[in-house]
Structures are given as structure tokens and as C-alpha cells.
Residue frames as qw, qx, qy, qz and C-alpha x, y, z in Angstrom:
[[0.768, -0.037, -0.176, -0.615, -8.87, 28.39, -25.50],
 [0.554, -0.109, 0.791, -0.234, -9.55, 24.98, -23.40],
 [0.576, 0.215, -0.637, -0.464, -10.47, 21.89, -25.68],
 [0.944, -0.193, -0.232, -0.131, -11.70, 18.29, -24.44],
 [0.368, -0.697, 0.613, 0.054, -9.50, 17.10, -22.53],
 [0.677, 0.210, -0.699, -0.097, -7.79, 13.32, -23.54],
 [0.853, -0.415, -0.165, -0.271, -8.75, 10.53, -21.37],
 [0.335, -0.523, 0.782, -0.059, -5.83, 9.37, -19.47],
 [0.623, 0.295, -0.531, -0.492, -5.21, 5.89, -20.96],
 [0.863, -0.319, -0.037, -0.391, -6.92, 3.08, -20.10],
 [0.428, 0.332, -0.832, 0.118, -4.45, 0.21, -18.18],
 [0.775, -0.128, -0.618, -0.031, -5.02, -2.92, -16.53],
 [0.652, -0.668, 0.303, -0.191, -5.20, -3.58, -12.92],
 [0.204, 0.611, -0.755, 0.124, -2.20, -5.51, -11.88],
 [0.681, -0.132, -0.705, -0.148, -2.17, -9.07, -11.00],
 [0.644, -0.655, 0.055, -0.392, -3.60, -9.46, -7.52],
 [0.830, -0.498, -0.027, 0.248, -1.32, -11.63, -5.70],
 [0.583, 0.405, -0.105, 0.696, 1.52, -9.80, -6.94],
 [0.139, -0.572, 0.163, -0.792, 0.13, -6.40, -5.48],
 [0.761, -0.619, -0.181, -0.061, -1.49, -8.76, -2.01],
 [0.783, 0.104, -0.176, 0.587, 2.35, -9.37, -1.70],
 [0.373, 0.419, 0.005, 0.828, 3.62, -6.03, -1.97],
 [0.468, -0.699, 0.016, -0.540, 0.94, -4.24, 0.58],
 [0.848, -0.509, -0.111, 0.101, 2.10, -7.33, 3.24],
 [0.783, -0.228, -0.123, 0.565, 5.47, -6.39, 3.21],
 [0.216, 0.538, -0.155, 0.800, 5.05, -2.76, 2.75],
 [0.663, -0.691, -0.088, -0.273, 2.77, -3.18, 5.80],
 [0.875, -0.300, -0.100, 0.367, 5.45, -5.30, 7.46],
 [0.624, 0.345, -0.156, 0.683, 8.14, -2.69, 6.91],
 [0.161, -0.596, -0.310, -0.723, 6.34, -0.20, 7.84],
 [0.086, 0.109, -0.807, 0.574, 5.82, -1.99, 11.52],
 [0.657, -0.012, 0.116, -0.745, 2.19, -2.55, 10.84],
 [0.031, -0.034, 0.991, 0.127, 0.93, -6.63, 11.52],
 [0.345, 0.133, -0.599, -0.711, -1.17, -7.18, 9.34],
 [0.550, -0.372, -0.729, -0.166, -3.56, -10.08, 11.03],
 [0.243, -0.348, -0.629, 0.651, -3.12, -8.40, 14.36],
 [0.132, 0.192, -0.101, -0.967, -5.02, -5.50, 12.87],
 [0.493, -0.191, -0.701, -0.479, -7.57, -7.94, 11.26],
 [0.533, -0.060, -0.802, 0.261, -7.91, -9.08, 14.76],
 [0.158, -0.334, -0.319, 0.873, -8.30, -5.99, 16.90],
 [0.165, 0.902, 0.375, -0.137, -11.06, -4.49, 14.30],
 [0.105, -0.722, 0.105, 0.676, -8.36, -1.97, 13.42],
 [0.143, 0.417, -0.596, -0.671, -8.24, -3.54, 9.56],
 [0.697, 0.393, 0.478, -0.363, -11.94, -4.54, 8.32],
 [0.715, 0.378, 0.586, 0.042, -12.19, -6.53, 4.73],
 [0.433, 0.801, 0.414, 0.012, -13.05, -4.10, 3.04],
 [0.076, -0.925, 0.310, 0.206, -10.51, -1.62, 3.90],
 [0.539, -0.427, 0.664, 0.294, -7.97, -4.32, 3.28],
 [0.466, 0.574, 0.666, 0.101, -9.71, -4.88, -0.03],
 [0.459, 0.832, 0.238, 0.203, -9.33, -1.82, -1.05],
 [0.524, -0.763, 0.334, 0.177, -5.83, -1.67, 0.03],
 [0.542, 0.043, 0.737, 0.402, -4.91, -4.36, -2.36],
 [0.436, 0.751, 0.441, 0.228, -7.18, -2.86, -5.51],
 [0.176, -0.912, 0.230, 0.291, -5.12, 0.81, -4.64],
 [0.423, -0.551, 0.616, 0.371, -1.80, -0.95, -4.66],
 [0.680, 0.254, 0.646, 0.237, -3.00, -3.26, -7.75],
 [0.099, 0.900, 0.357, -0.230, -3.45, 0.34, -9.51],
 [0.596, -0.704, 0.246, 0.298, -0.62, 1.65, -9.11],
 [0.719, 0.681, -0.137, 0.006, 2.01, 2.90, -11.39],
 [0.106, -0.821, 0.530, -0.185, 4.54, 2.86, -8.83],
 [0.970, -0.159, 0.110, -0.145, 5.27, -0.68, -8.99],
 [0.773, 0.506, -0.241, 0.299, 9.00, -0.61, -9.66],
 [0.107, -0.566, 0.401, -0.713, 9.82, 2.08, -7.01],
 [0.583, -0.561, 0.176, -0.561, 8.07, 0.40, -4.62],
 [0.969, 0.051, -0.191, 0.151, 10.00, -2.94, -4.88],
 [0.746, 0.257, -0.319, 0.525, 13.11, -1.41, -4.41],
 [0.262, -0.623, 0.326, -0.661, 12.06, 0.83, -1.53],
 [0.938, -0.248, -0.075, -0.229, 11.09, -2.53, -0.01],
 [0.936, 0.129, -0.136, 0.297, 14.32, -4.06, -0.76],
 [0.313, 0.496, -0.442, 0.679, 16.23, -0.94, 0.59],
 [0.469, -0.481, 0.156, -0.724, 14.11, -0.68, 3.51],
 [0.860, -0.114, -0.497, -0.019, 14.00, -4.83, 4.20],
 [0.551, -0.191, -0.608, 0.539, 16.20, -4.31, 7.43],
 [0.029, -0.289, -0.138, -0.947, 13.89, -1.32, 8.63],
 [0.163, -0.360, -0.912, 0.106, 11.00, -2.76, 10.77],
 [0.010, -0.652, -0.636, 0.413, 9.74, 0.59, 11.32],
 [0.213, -0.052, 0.251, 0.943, 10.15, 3.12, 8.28],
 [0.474, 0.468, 0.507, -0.547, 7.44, 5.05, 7.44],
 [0.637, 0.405, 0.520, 0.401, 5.84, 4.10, 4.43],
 [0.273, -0.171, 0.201, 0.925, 7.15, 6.38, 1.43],
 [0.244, 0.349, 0.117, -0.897, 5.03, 9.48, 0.02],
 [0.199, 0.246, -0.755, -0.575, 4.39, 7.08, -3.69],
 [0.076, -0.111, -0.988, 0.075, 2.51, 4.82, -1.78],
 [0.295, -0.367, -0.405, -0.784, -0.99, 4.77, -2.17],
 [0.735, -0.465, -0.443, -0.218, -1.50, 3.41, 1.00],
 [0.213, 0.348, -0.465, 0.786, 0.83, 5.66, 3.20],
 [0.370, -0.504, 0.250, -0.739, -1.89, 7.20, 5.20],
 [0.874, -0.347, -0.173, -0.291, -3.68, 4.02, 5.85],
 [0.883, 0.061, -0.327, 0.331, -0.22, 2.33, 6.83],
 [0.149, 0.421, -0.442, 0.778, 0.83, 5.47, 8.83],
 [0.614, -0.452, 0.142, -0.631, -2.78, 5.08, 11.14],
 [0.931, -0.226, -0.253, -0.137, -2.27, 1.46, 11.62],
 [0.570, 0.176, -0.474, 0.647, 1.53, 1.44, 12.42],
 [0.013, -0.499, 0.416, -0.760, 0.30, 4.27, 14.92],
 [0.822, -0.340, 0.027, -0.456, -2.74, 2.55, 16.38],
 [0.938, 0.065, -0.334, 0.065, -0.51, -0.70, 16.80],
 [0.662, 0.117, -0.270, 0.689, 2.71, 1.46, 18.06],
 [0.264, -0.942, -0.205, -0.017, 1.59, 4.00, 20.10]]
């Protein structure tokens, strides 16, 4: 027999400039620039907005520092599966790098 489920419990968003941080330099690792994309139309507000509010989410915030920090001489890894913002950071890096 199925019962209610339990709610998943309720946590805080993470401090925005912490998690703005963390998207620019997973972008940057990644080999995606980040104003050239703003620039070109290929990364609108909003998306970027809700790039940051993803990442801000996010339980992977421990992992994803120290992929950064292994990955820091890497200019073009692809971002890792954890990331909530792989796909988007796999289309820009391609649209930028054919």
C-alpha cells in the first residue's frame, strides 16, 4: 500500500553572488564567454537568470567547487553531468566553438 508521500524538505536558495560566481567560471571552464554570448543573442537575461536561480538551487555546491578547481587549467572541459546547467553550457560552448 502507497501512503502520502513526505515533502522533500524545504531549503533556502543559496546566496546569489556566490552561485553568479560559480556559473561564470563553470561557463569559463567549460570554453563558453559569457558576455560574448550576451552579445551575439546566444545568452538572453532571462536564460542567464535562470542559470544563476538553477545553480543557486543546487545541492551540488561542494562538488562543483572542486571540479572547478580540478578543471581550472582546462579551458575546454565539458561541463560535468551534476551540473544543472550542463546542457545549457554544452549549446553555448558549441554555438561559440563550432
Amino acid at each position: 500500500m502507497i501512503g502520502p508521500q513526505k515533502a522533500p524538505a524545504w531549503r533556502p536558495l543559496g546566496r546569489p553572488g556566490v552561485h553568479y560566481w560559480l556559473v561564470q567560471r563553470m561557463a569559463k571552464t567549460c570554453g563558453v564567454d559569457t558576455a560574448q554570448a550576451a552579445q551575439s543573442g546566444a545568452l538572453d537575461p532571462e536564460t542567464w537568470v535562470e542559470m544563476v536561480t538553477g545553480c543557486r538551487s543546487c545541492t551540488w555546491v561542494d562538488g562543483c567547487d572542486r571540479w572547478l578547481k580540478a578543471h581550472v587549467d582546462d579551458p575546454t572541459a565539458a561541463p560535468p553531468a551534476e551540473c544543472r546547467n550542463a546542457d545549457g553550457l554544452r549549446r553555448l560552448a558549441e554555438r561559440q566553438n563550432p
